[in-house]
Every structure is written in structure tokens, then in C-alpha cells.
C-alpha positions in Angstrom: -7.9 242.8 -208.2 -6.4 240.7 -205.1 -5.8 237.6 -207.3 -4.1 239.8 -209.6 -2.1 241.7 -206.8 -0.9 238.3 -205.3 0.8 237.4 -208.2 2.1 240.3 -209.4 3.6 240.7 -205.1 4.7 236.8 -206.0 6.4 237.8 -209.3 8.6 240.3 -207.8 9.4 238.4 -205.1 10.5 235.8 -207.0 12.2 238.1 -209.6 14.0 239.8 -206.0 15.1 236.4 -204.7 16.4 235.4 -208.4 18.1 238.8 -208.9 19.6 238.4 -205.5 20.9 234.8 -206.2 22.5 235.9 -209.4 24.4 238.8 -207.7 25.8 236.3 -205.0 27.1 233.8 -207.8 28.7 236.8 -209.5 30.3 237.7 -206.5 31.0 234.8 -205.3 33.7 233.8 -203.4 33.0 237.0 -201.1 34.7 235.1 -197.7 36.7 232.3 -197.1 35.8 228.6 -198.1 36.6 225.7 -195.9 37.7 222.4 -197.5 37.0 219.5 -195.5 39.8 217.0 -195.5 38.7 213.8 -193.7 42.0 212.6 -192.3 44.5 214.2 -189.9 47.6 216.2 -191.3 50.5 214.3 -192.5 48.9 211.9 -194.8 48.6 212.1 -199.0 44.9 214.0 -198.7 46.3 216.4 -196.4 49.4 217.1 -198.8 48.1 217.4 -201.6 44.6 219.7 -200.0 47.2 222.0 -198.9 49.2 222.0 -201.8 46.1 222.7 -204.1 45.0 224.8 -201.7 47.2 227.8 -201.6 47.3 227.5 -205.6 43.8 228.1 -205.2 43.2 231.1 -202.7 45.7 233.0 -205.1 43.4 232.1 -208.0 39.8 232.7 -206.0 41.0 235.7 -203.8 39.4 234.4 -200.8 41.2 231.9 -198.7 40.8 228.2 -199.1 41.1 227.1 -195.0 42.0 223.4 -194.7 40.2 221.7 -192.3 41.7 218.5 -190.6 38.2 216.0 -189.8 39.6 212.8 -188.6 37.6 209.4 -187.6 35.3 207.1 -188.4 36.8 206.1 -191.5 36.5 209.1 -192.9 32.6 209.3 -192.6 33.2 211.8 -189.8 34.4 214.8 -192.3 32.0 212.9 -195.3 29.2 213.7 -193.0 29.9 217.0 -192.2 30.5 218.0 -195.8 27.1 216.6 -196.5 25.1 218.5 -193.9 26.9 221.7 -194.8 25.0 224.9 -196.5 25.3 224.3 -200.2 26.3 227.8 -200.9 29.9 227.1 -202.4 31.7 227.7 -198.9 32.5 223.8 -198.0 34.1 221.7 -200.1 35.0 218.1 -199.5 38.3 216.1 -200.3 37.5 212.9 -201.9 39.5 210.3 -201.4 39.0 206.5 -202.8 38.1 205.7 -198.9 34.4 207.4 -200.0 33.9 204.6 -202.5 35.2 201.4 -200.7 33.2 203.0 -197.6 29.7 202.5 -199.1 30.1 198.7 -199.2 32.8 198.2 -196.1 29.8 199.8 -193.8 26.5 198.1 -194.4 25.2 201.3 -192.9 25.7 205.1 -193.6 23.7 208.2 -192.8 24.5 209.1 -196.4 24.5 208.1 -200.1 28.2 209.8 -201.0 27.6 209.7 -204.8 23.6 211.3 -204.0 24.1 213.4 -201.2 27.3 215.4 -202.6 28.1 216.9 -206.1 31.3 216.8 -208.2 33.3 219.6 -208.4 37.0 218.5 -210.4 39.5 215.9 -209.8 42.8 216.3 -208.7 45.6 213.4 -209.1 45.9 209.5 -209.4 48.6 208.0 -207.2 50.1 204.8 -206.8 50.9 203.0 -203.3 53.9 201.7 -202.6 54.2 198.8 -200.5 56.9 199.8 -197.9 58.5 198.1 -195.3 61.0 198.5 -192.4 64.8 199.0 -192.7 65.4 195.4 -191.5 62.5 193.3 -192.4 63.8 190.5 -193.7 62.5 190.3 -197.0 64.2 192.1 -199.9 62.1 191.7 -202.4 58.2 191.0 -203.3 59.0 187.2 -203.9 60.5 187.4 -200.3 58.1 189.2 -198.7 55.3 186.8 -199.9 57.8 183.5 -198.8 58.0 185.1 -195.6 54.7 185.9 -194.8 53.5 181.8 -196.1 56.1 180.4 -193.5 55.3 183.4 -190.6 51.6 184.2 -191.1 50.9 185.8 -187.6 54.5 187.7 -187.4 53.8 190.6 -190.3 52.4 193.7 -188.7 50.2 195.4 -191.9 49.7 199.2 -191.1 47.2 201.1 -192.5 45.6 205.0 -192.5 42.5 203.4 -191.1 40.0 200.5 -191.8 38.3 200.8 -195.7 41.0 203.1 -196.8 42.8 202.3 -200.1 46.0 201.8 -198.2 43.8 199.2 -196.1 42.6 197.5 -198.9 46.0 197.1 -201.3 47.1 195.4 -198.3 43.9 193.4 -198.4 43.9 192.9 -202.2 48.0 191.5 -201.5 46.9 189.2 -199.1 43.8 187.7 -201.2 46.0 187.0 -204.2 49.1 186.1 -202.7 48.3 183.9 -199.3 51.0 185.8 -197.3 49.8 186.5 -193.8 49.2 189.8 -192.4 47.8 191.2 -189.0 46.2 194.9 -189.4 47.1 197.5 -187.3 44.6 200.3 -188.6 45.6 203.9 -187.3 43.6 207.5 -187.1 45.6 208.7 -190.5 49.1 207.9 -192.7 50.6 210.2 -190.2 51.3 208.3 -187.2 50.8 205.2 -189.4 54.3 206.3 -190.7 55.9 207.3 -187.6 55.3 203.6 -186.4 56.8 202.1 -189.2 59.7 204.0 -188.8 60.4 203.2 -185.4 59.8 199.2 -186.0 56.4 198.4 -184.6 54.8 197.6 -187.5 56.0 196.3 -190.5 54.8 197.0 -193.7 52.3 200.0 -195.4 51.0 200.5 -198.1 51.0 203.8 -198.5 49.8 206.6 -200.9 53.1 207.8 -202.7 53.2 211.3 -201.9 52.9 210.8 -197.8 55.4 208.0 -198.0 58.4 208.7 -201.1 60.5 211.3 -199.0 60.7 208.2 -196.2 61.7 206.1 -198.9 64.1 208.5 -201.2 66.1 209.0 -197.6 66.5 205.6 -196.7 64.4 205.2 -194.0 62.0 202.6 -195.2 62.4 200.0 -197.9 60.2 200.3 -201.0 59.4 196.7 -202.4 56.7 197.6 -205.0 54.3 200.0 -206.5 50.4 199.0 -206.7 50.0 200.6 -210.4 49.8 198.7 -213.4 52.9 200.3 -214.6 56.2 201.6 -213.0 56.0 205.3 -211.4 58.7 207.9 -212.9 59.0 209.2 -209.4 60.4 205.5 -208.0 61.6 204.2 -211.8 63.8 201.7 -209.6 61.2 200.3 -207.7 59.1 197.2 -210.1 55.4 197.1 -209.9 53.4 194.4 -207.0 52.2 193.1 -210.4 55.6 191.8 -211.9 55.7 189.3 -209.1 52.1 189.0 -208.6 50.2 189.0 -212.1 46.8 191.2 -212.3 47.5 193.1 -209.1 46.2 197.2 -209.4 45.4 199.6 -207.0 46.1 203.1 -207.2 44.4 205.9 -205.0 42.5 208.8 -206.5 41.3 212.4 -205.3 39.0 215.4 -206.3 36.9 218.0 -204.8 33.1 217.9 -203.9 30.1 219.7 -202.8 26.8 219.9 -201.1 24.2 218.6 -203.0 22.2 221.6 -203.8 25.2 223.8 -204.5 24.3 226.2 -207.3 26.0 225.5 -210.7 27.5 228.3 -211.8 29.7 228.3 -208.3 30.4 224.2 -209.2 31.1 225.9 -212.7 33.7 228.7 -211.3 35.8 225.8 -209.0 35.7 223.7 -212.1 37.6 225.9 -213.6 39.7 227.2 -211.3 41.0 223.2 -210.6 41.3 222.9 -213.8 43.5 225.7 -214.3 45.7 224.9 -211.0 46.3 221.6 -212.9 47.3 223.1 -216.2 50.2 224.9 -214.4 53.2 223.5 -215.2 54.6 224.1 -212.0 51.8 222.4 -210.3 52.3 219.1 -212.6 56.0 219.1 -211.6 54.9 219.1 -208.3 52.3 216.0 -208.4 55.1 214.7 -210.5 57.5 214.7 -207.8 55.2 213.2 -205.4 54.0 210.1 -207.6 50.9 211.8 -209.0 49.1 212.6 -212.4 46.5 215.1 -212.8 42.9 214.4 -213.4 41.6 217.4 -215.2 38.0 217.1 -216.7 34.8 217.8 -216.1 32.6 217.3 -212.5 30.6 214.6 -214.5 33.9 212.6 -215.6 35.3 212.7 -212.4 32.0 211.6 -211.2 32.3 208.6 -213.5 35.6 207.7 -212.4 34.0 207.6 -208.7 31.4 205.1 -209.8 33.8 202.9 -211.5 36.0 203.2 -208.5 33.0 202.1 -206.2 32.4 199.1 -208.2 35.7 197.8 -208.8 36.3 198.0 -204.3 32.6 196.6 -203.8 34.4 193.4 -205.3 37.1 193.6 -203.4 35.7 194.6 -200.2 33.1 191.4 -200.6 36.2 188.6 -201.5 39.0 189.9 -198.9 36.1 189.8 -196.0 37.0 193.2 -194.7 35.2 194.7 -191.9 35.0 198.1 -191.3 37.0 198.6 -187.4 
């Protein structure tokens, strides 16, 4: 009778634990969810967290509470995403830093595409390669003719070492020989606020941080890094019309824990989904340079993958080392 009473006491026990996991999901979210963003505010991740954000606290019920993890990177806020409880309260901003990261640093505490799960994407964005008020090329031609003949005078700013406004400037440099000295900062925030007072020169920055700068005059925009001209700078020509085969645009989606029950992956699936189906939400990303990435966790997990590959190249002919 004890074998038998064992696993009947380990039947229900299990059949609890199940019943109590089930009820959880249902309810779920119950209490806020943080949202790790791995940069400090001001910059494109921060913007467009925050903006996604408050579309989806209405949507969930529960507040969706931004958190600002700055440094290393972005390896800081990666690694604290990954150690989190899976239970569907963190969530992490992906950013194309977490694929040029795992070959930049020969040496991680993590495996980003192994140790976290996809959730949605959110938008792809161009950069735009900006400069100062005075610098004293007009023009993508001039900019390259001026770098050639000054190589140590160009200032290159940058949201931080392996980001994807690091390496368009990188990319630029490889395929065009102009000279470039980078100046990596803790974010596009104070990135910005240098290049508007002079001290640096040129960024090449994620649209959405860096188009009201340029709509007001503040900053010259010489080119955008996507294949194609953006509707949100139609005046401003492509890198890629001076310099043949140059792309680089920056990406961004949601993640979680590995171990994070589907059916809460599932629910934010859809609830990204839906944010991004608004029409008011596209005119939004629209404004800002960006186009939605609706789909499923595993296509934006394929995007991710491609994304890795394609910056592993990079990342191996520019030489770049991680700061």
C-alpha cells in the first residue's frame, strides 16, 4: 500500500503544482512588469521602450515600468535580464548591440540567442549620419574628401563601443578610407548633447533619437544608412548613393528569460502585435524613421540570427574592439 500511496501523494502534487501554474498564467499579469532597457534615457531604445510602453500598460492592465540599465555595452542590462525569474515580470529591450556584442567580446557570461527567449519585434530604423552645424563638408562626397586629406581631425561619436551606431561608423570607414577617431559615450543621450555643442563631429545615429536635432537645424544630416531613402528625411539621399553596397539599419524587439512559460510569451506576442497594428502607433514609428516588425517570437528570432551574422563580418574586417 505505501508504493501505491507515494504515487497517488505524487500525483496530486503534481496535479496541485500544474493547477496552480495554470491559474497564474490565466491571471497573469497580476503586478507590474519591468522592461529592461540597456542604455540610459534619451537615446532610440529608450524612446521607443517608453513609447511602446504606455501603449502596453493600457492593453495589459498592469504597468509596464521602464528600467534605465546603462554600461558595459549593454551586457550590464543583457545580464540582468538573463538572471531574472522567468515568470513573465522582466522583459528585455533588444537592440542590434546584442548581436554585434557576441562577436565584439570574445567573452560573455551569456549566450544572448540561448539564454533569453523571443517575445515580438518592434521597429526597423535607419541611422543617419549627422554632423555639426559647421563641419565643413556638405555632402557625403565631401565628408569622405575631407576625412582622406584630415584623417586624425574627425571626431566619430558613438552610443557606446559594439553598438550599431558604432559600427555604421565603422562599416563607413572600412568602405570609404575616410579617417575617424571614436569617441564612445554611456548612451545617444549625452552622445548628442556633444555634438551639438562642437566637440565631436559626426554620429551616426538611430533616427528616432536624432531627426528632431536635425528637422530644427541643429545638426546637419548628410545620409541615411538604409538601402533606400526614409519618408521621414525624403530630402536626405542614402550613404549608399555615394558609397555603393553600404546598409545598416538598427532593429528592436522584446525578450525574455529563458524558461518563461509559453502561454505568457504567447499573451505579450499578442499584445505587441496589436500595439503595432494601431494606426496611431505606426504614425508614430513613422514620424520617427521606423517600420514595424510584427510577427511571430520565432521570426523575430530569425531576424536576430541573421543580424548576428551579417555584424560577425563586420566586426572581424573593421577590427573593432569592444572599449
Amino acid at each position: 500500500m505505501r508504493p501505491l500511496f507515494k504515487l497517488v501523494s505524487g500525483l496530486v502534487l503534481l496535479f496541485t503544482v500544474f493547477i496552480g501554474t495554470a491559474v497564474a498564467q490565466a491571471d497573469y499579469p497580476n503586478k507590474p512588469i519591468r522592461w529592461i532597457v540597456p542604455y540610459p534615457p534619451g537615446g532610440t531604445t529608450d524612446i521607443l521602450a517608453r513609447l511602446m510602453g504606455q501603449s502596453l500598460s493600457a492593453r495589459l492592465g498592469q504597468q509596464v515600468v521602464i528600467e534605465n540599465r546603462a554600461g558595459g555595452g549593454n551586457n550590464i542590462g543583457t545580464e540582468l535580464a538573463v538572471r531574472a525569474p522567468a515568470d513573465g515580470y522582466t522583459m528585455f529591450f533588444v537592440n542590434p548591440a546584442n548581436a554585434i556584442n557576441a562577436t565584439l567580446y570574445p567573452k560573455l557570461p551569456f549566450v544572448f540567442l540561448d539564454d533569453l527567449l523571443p517575445v515580438a519585434g518592434i521597429a526597423r530604423v535607419p541611422n543617419v549620419m549627422t554632423v555639426t552645424k559647421n563641419f565643413p563638408g556638405r555632402t557625403v562626397a565631401e565628408f569622405i574628401d575631407y576625412g582622406k586629406k584630415n584623417p586624425d581631425k574627425i571626431n566619430m561619436a558613438s552610443s557606446g563601443a559594439g553598438t550599431s551606431v558604432h559600427l555604421s561608423g565603422e562599416l563607413f570607414r572600412f568602405m570609404t578610407g575616410a579617417g575617424m577617431k571614436h569617441i564612445p559615450y554611456k548612451g545617444a543621450g549625452p552622445a548628442i548633447v556633444d555634438l551639438l555643442g562642437g566637440q565631436v563631429d559626426v554620429l551616426f545615429d538611430n533616427m528616432p533619437s536624432i531627426i528632431g536635432h536635425i528637422r530644427s537645424g541643429n545638426v546637419r544630416a548628410l545620409g541615411v544608412t538604409s538601402a533606400e531613402r526614409s519618408p521621414a528625411l525624403p530630402d536626405v539621399p542614402t550613404i549608399a548613393e555615394t558609397v555603393p553596397g553600404y546598409e545598416a539599419s538598427a532593429w528592436f524587439g522584446a525578450a525574455v528569460p529563458k524558461g518563461t512559460p509559453p502561454a505568457v510569451i504567447a499573451r505579450l506576442n499578442r499584445e505587441f502585435n496589436a500595439v503595432l497594428a494601431d494606426p496611431a502607433m505606426r504614425a508614430r514609428l513613422a514620424d520617427l524613421g521606423g517600420v514595424p516588425l510584427p510577427g511571430t517570437p520565432e521570426q523575430f528570432w530569425a531576424i536576430h540570427r541573421m543580424e548576428t551574422e551579417k555584424w560577425a563580418k563586420i566586426v572581424q574586417f573593421s577590427g573593432a574592439k569592444a572599449d
